[in-house]
C-alpha positions as CSV (number, residue, x, y, z in Angstrom):
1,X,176.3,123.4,80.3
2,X,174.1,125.0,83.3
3,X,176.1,126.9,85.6
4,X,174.2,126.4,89.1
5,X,175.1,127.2,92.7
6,X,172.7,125.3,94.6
7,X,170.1,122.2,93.8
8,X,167.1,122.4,96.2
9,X,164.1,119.1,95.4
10,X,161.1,120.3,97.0
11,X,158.0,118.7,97.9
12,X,154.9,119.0,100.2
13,X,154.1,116.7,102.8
14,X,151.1,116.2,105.7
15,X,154.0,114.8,107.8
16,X,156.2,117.2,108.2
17,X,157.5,115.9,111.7
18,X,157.6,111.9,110.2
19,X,159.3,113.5,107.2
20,X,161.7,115.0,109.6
21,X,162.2,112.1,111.6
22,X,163.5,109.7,109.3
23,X,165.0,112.1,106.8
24,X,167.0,113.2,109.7
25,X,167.2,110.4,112.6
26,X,166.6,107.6,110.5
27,X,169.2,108.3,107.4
28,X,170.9,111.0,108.9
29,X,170.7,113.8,106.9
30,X,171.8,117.2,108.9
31,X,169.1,120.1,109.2
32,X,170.5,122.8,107.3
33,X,167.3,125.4,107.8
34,X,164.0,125.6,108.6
35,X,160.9,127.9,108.8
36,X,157.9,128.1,110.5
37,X,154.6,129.7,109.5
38,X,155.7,131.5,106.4
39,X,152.7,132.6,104.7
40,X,150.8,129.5,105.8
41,X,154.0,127.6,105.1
42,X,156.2,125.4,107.5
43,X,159.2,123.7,106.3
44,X,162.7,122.1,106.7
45,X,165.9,122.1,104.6
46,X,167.8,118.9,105.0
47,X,171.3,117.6,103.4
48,X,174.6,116.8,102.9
49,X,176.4,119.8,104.6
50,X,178.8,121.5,102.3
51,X,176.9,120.4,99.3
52,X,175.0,122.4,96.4
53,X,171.9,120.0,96.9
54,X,169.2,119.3,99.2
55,X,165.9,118.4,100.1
56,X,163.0,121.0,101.9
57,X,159.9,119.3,102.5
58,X,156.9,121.9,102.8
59,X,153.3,121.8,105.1
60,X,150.9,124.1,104.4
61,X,148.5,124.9,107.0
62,X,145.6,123.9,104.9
63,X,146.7,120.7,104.3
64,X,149.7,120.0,101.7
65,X,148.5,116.9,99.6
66,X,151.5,115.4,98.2
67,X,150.1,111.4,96.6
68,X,153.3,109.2,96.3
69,X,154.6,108.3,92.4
70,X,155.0,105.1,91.1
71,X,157.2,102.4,92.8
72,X,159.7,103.0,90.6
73,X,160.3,106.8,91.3
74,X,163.5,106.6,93.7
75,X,165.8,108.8,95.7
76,X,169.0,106.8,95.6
77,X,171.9,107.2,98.0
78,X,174.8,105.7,97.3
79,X,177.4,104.5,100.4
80,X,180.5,104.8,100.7
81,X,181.1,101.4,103.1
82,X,178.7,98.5,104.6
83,X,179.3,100.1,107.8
84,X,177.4,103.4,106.7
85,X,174.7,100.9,105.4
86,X,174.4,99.0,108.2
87,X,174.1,101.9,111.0
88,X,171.4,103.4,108.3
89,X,169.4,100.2,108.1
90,X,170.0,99.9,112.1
91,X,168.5,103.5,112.5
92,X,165.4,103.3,110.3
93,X,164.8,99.5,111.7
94,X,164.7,101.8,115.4
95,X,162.6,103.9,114.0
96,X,159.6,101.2,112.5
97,X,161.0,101.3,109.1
98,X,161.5,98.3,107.0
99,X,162.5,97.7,103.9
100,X,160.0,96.8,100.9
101,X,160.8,94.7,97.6
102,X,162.0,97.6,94.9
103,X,160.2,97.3,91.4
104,X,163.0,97.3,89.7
105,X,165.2,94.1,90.5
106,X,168.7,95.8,90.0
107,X,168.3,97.7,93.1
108,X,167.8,94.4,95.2
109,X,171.1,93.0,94.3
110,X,173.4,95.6,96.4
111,X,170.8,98.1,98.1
112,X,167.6,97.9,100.7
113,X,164.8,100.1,99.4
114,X,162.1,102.1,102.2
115,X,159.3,104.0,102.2
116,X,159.1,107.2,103.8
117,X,155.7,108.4,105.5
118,X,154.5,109.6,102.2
119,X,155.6,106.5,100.6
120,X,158.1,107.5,98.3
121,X,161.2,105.3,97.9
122,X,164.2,105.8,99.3
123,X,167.2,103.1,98.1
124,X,170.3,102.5,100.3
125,X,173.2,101.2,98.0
126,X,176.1,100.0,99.3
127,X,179.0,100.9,96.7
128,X,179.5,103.3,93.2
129,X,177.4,104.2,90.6
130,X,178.4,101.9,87.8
């Protein structure tokens, strides 16, 4: 079995502050770090706090390409309560976000899936894997 302390996804964006903004206003995750100008690199670290896992999304001052996968490629959260759900949706709504029909039908029965500035997918599900 790995042994790990820590799970970091990373990935580049031309939005850094969009990124930002819904990442962190619109589905609340907290800031946990960021940088700024670090050999051509900016950046922000953003998670659950007192969790080994969490996103940094990375701009390069020359441009940080980053094309969206398939439809299909998702970042799934999964909520505890409709109450978390609703407040979510309510936030990203604020924000201009709506929500898009998933590829994959399973995740319309109990989630709402959204794009982020990049256009990956982001699913909201309300209840437990399984």
């Amino acid at each position: 079995m790995l042994n790990f302390k820590q799970v970091r996804v990373a990935r580049p964006t031309n939005r850094l502050q969009q990124i930002i903004q819904f990442y962190h206003e619109g589905l609340g995750l907290a800031i946990l770090g960021s940088f700024q100008n670090h050999a051509g690199y900016s950046g922000v670290m953003l998670g659950l706090p007192g969790r080994e896992y969490h996103l940094e999304f990375t701009q390069h001052e020359n441009s940080s390409p980053c094309p969206a996968p398939t439809k299909d490629n998702l970042l799934v959260f999964y909520l505890d309560d409709k109450t978390s759900l609703t407040e979510t949706v309510d936030r990203l709504h604020a924000l201009g976000y709506t929500p898009v029909p998933p590829e994959n039908p399973y995740w319309q029965q109990k989630g709402l899936t959204f794009e982020d500035p990049d256009g990956w997918r982001v699913v909201l599900f309300d209840g437990l894997w399984g």
